[in-house]
C-alpha positions, -999 to +999 in steps of 0.1 A: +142-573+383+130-575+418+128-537+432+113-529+463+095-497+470+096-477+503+073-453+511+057-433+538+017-435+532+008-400+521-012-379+495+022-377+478+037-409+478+002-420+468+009-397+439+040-410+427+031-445+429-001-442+412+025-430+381+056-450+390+040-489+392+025-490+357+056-481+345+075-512+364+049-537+352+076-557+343+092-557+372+085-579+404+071-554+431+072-555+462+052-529+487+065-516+520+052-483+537+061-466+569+037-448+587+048-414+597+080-396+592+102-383+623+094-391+659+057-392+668+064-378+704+076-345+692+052-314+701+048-294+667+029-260+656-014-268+650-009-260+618+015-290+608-007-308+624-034-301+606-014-302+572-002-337+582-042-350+582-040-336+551-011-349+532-031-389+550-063-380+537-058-397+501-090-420+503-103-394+478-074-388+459-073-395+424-058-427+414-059-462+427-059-470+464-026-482+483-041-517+484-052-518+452-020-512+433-005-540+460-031-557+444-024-554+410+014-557+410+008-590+424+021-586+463+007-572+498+020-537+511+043-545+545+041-523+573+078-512+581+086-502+623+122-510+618+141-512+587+174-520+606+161-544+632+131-560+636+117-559+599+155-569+581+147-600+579+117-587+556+139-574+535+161-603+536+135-626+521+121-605+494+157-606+480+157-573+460+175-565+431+170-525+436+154-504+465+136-472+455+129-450+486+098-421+480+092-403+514+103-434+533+100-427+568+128-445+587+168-443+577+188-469+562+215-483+580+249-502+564+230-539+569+198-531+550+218-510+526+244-536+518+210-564+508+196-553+476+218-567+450+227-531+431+214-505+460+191-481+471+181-445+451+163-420+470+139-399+457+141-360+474+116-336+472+142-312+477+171-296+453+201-312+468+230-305+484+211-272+495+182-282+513+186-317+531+162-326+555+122-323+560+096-304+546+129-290+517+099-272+496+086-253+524+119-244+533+129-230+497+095-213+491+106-196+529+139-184+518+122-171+482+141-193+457+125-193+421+126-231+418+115-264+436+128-298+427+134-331+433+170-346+435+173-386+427+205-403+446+219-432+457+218-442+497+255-451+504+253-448+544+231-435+568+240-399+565+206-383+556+205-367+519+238-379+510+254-404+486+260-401+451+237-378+429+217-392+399+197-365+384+175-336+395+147-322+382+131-285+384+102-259+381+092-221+390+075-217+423+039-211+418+029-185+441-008-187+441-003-227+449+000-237+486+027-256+496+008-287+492+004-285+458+034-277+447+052-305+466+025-328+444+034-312+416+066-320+413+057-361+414+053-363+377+085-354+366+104-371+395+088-403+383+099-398+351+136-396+369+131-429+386+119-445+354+149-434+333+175-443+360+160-477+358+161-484+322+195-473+326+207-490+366+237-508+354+253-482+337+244-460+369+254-485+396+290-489+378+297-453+377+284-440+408+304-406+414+311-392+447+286-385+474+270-354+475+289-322+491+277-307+524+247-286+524+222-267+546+204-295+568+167-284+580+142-298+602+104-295+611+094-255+607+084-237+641+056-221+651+083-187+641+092-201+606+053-209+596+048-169+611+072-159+586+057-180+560+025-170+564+027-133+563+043-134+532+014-148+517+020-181+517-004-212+525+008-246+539-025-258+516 
């Protein structure tokens, strides 16, 4: 099966992959990466600034490089600036079966989402339909919920977070992690989502139930919410 994956380059897509690619070994990969997620002309708090050079430092991350599992699965990473314009035709020519989006920067419109031959999951670092948007851990660990999760779904249009729901996945907060690493630490398991909803795609794609109910939508934190956030103890990492 051809099955492209879509990624934004960070500490926690680096994560995933470094799990997620040895498991599709026997699947023809290809590699394409966005650079940054949400508009790059929007002023934000210092400190997501800082955390963002952060969650881009993964040169010393454990695990192979970016370039070197392109390497090994036998293609070359693609930079992505446009999904729905410029860049469809690269999506036109790798012809993919499957589309597996991890932190994937840019949104799918109907033409790139009608291409791949059985669709695009989404992998959400977020327990959906209640927290849709950015930064969904941060927000959960902000309103004092006792889990953070990932929800795995199908992209059906360009509404963000919708479409129909695979599976999710769970765990306690940790409160003595920072934010950081709890978002990585929920990568393992996820993977182990995508892998299972691969073995099983055609079953899946031929019962796809209906898209996702409306939920709470959220966006960057302010320089208020990362107040909050701090003096309740928490650390963004």
């Amino acid at each position: 099966m051809r099955i492209g994956l879509f990624y934004n380059r960070d500490i926690y897509a680096h994560t995933a992959l470094n799990q997620l690619i040895p498991e599709l070994s026997d699947h023809d990969l290809g590699m394409f990466y966005s650079q940054r997620v949400g508009s790059a002309s929007r002023t934000r708090d210092p400190r997501l600034v800082a955390l963002a050079q952060v969650e881009t430092d993964f040169a010393t991350a454990p695990g192979l490089s970016f370039e070197v599992l392109a390497s090994e699965s036998h293609c070359r990473e693609i930079a992505i600036t446009d999904i729905n314009g410029s860049d469809l035709n690269v999506l036109r020519a790798f012809d993919a079966d499957l589309l597996i989006s991890i932190r994937f920067g840019q949104i799918f419109k109907a033409e790139a989402i009608a291409l791949p031959r059985t669709g695009i999951i989404n992998l959400h670092s977020g327990l959906l339909p209640k927290y849709k948007g950015v930064m969904a851990s941060f927000w959960s660990l902000l309103n004092e919920e006792p889990n953070l999760g990932t929800t795995l779904h199908w992209i059906t249009d360009k509404k963000i977070d919708s479409g129909a729901l695979i599976s999710t996945r769970s765990q306690p907060v940790r409160s003595s992690d920072t934010y950081c690493e709890q978002v990585l630490s929920l990568y393992r398991p996820s993977i182990e989502q995508i892998c299972e909803s691969v073995d099983q795609l055609q079953s899946l794609a031929s019962s796809k139930g209906d898209d996702l109910p409306a939920g709470a939508y959220y966006s960057f934190p302010t320089k208020e919410d990362i107040d909050r956030f701090e003096e309740r103890g928490l650390r963004l990492f």
